[in-house]
C-alpha positions as CSV (number, residue, x, y, z in Angstrom):
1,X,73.8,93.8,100.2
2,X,74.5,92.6,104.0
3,X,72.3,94.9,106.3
4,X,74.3,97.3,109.0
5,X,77.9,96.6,106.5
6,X,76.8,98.7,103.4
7,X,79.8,100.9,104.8
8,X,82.1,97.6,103.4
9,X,79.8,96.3,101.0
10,X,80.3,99.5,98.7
11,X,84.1,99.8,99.0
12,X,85.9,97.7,96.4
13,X,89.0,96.8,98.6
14,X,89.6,97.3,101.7
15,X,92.8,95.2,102.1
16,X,92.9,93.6,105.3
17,X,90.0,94.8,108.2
18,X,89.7,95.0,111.7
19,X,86.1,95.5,113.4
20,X,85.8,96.1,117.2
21,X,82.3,96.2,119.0
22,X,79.6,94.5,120.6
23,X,77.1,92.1,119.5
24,X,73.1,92.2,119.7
25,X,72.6,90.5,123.2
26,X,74.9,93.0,124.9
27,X,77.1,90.3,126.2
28,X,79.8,90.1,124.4
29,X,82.6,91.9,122.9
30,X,82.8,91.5,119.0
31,X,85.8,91.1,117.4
32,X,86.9,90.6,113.7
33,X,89.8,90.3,111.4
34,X,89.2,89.4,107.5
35,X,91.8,89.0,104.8
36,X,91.6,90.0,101.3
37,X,94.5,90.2,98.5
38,X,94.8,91.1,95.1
39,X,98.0,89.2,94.2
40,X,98.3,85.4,94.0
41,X,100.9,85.3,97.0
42,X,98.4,87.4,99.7
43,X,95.5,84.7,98.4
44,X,97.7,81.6,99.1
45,X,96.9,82.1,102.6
46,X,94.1,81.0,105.4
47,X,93.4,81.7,108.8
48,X,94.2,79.0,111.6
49,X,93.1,79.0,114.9
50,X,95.7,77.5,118.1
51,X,93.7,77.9,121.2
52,X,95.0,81.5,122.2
53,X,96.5,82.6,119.3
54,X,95.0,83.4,115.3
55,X,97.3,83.4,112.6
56,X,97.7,83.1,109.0
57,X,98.9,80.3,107.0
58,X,100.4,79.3,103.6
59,X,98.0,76.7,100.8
60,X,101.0,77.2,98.7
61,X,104.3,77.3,99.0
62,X,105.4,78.5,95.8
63,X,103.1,81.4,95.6
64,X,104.5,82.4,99.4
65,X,107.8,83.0,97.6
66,X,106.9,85.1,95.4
67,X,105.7,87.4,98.1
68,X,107.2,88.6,100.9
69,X,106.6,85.7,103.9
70,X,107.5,88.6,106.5
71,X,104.7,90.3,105.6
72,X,102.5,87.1,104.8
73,X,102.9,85.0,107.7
74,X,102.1,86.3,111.0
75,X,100.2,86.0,114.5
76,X,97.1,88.5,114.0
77,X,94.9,87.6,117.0
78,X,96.4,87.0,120.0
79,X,94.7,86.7,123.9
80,X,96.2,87.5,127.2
81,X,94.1,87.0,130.3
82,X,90.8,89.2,129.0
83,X,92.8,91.2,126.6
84,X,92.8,90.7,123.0
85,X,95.3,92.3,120.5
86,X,94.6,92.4,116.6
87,X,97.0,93.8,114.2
88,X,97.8,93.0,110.1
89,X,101.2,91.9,110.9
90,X,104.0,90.6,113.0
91,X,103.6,93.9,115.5
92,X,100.5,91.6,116.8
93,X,103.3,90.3,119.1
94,X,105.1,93.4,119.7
95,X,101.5,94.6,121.3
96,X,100.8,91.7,122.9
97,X,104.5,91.4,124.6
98,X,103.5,95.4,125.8
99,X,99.9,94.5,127.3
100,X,101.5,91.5,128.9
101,X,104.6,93.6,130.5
102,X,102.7,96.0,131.6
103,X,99.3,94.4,133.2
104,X,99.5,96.3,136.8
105,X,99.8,98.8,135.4
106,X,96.6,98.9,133.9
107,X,96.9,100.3,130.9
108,X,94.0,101.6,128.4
109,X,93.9,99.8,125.1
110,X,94.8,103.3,123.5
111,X,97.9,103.8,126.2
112,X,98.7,100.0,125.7
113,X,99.0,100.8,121.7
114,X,101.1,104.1,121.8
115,X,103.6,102.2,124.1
116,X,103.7,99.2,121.6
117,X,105.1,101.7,118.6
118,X,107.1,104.5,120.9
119,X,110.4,102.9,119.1
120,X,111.7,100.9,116.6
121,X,111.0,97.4,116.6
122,X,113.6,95.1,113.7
123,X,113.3,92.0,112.5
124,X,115.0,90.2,109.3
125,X,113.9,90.5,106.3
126,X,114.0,88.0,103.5
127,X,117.8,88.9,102.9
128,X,120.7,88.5,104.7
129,X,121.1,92.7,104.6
130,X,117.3,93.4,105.1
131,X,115.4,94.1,107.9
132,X,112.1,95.4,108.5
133,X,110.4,97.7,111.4
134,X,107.4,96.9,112.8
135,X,106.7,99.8,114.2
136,X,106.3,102.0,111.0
137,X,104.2,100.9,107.6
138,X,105.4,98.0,105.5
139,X,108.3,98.5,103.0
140,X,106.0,97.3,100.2
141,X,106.8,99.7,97.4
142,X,104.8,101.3,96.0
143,X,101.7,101.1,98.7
144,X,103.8,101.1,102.1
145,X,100.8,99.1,103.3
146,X,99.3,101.0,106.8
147,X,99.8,98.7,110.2
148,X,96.6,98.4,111.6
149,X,95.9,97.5,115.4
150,X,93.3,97.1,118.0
151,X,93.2,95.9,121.7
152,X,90.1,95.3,123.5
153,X,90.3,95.0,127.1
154,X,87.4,95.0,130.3
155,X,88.9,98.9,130.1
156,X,87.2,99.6,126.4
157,X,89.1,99.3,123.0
158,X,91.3,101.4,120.6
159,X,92.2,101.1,117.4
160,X,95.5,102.4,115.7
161,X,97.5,102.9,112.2
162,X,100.7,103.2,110.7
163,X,100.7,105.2,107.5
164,X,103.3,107.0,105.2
165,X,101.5,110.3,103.8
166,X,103.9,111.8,101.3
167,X,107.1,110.0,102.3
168,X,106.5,110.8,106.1
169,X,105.5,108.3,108.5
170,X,101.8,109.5,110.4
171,X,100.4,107.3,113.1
172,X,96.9,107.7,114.8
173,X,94.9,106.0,117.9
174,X,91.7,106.1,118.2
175,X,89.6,105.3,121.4
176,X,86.7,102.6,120.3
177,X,83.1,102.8,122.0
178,X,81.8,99.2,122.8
179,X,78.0,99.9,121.7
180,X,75.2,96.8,121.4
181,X,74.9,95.8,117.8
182,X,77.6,98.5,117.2
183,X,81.3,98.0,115.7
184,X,84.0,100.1,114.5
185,X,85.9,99.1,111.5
186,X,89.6,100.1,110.1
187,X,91.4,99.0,107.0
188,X,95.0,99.2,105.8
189,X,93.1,100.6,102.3
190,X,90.9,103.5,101.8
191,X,88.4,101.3,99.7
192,X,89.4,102.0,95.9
193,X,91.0,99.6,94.1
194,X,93.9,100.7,91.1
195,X,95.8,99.4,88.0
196,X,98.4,97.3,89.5
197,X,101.0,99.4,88.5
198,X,99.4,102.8,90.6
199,X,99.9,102.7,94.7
200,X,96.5,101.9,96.7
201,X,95.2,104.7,98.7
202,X,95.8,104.3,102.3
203,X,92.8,104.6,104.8
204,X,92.1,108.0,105.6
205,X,89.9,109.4,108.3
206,X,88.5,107.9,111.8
207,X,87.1,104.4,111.6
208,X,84.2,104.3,110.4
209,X,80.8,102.7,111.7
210,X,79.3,99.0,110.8
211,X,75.9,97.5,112.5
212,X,76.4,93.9,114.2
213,X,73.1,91.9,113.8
214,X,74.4,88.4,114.3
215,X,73.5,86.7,118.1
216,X,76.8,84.2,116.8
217,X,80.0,84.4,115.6
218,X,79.0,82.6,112.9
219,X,76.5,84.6,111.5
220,X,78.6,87.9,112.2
221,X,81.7,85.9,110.1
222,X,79.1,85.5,107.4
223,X,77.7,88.6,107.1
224,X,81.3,90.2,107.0
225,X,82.3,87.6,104.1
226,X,79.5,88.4,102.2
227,X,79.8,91.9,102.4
228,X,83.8,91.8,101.5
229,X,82.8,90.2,98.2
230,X,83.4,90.8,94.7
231,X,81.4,94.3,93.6
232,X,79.4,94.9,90.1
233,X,80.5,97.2,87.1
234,X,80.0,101.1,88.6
235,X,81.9,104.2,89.1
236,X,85.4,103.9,90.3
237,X,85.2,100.0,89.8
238,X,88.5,99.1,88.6
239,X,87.9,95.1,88.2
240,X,84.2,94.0,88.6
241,X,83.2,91.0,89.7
242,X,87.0,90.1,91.3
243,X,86.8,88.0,94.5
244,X,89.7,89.2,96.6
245,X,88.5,87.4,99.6
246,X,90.8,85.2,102.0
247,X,89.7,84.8,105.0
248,X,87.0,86.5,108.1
249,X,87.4,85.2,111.7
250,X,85.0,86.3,114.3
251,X,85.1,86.1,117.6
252,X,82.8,86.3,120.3
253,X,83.8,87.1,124.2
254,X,81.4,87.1,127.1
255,X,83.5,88.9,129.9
256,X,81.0,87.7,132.8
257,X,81.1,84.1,131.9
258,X,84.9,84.3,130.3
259,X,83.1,82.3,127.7
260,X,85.0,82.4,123.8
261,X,83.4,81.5,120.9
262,X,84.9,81.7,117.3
263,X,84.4,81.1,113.6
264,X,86.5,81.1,110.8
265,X,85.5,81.1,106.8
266,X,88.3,80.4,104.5
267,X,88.3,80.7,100.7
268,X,91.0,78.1,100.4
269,X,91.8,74.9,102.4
270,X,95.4,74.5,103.3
């Protein structure tokens, strides 16, 4: 078990993951995105990196249409000047568009996030007649997967979800201490894994605390691989020994130096 993420490393799965914190040195703000599905579709995917911009991409066509690509296909890391917005779906953009609109204004990560979902934001779905909000949790019966979010800015970081709690939408933001060796981590999943016919509990509570003792991206995009992977025969283990890993990208920012450094591990190749 990977030392400082046992609080991953004993969850089954997590879904998709968002960490925000600071690395070992001090100097730089820590920030993480990993992938993991349990379907065929959500595993046909990697994660690609275009300069300012991380984003997920299709291996296989075929299994992407047997998913939903809306939900699939999306930008999930995205940078504007020294901010960086992180989200599980196409709202990555709605958030980015709001820190971007509103830089004099100076907005805290957690201001910048409530602003980003104050309305209803549509796009078209697969059909001619469907579309889907990004402002609420995903229309994927029977889970309504959360929307999870995070901005990290030279103002501190926040961290946000969508969630439906007994057909009722619930969204919560949550203000994210930057702490050496230190992140905080939310998932769209509360950790347990089901029979595929059963909805995955949604994450419940604040996020919850993970140790950082890589000095590299690298090394942090390891450790957070590692920990993500498939878990041994034990209470509540619905399917030992499954690998529903995709994809981890780390990235490292120095704000004195404006330095970026990032690593990506992908199950598949594209």
């Amino acid at each position: 078990m990977v030392k400082g993420l046992e609080n991953i490393a004993n969850k089954e799965y997590l879904g998709r993951v968002i960490i925000l914190g600071k690395d070992v040195t001090k100097k730089n703000d820590v920030i993480i995105y990993a992938l993991t599905g349990r379907s065929e579709p959500s595993r046909a995917r990697v994660i690609k990196d275009e300069k300012d911009t991380i984003k997920t991409s299709v291996t296989d066509k075929n299994q992407l249409k047997k998913g939903n690509p809306k939900l699939l296909i999306y930008n999930c890391i995205r940078r504007f000047h020294d901010t960086f917005v992180i989200s599980n779906g196409a709202q990555t953009d709605i958030i980015y568009n709001t820190a971007k609109k509103l830089w004099n204004d100076k907005l805290s990560p957690t201001e910048n996030l409530i602003k980003s979902f104050d309305k209803p934001y549509l796009i078209k779905g697969n059909n001619e007649d469907e579309f889907i909000d990004l402002s609420t949790y995903e229309p994927d019966k029977p889970n309504f997967t959360p929307r999870i979010n995070g901005v990290i800015t030279r103002n501190g970081a926040a961290l946000s979800l969508v969630k439906c709690v007994d057909g009722l939408e619930v969204k919560q933001f949550f203000e994210v201490p930057l702490i050496p060796k230190k992140g905080f981590c939310l998932s769209t999943y509360k950790g347990k894994n089901v029979q595929h016919n059963q909805s995955i509990p949604s994450f419940e509570g604040e996020p919850f605390p993970v140790r950082l003792y890589g000095d590299n991206p690298e090394q942090v995009a390891k450790d957070v691989y590692e920990a993500l992977g498939p878990k041994k025969s034990g209470k509540g283990i619905v399917s030992p020994g499954e690998d529903f890993r995709v994809s981890v990208v780390t990235i490292f920012y120095n704000r004195e130096s404006n330095k970026i450094r990032k690593h990506i591990i992908n199950r598949n190749s594209d």
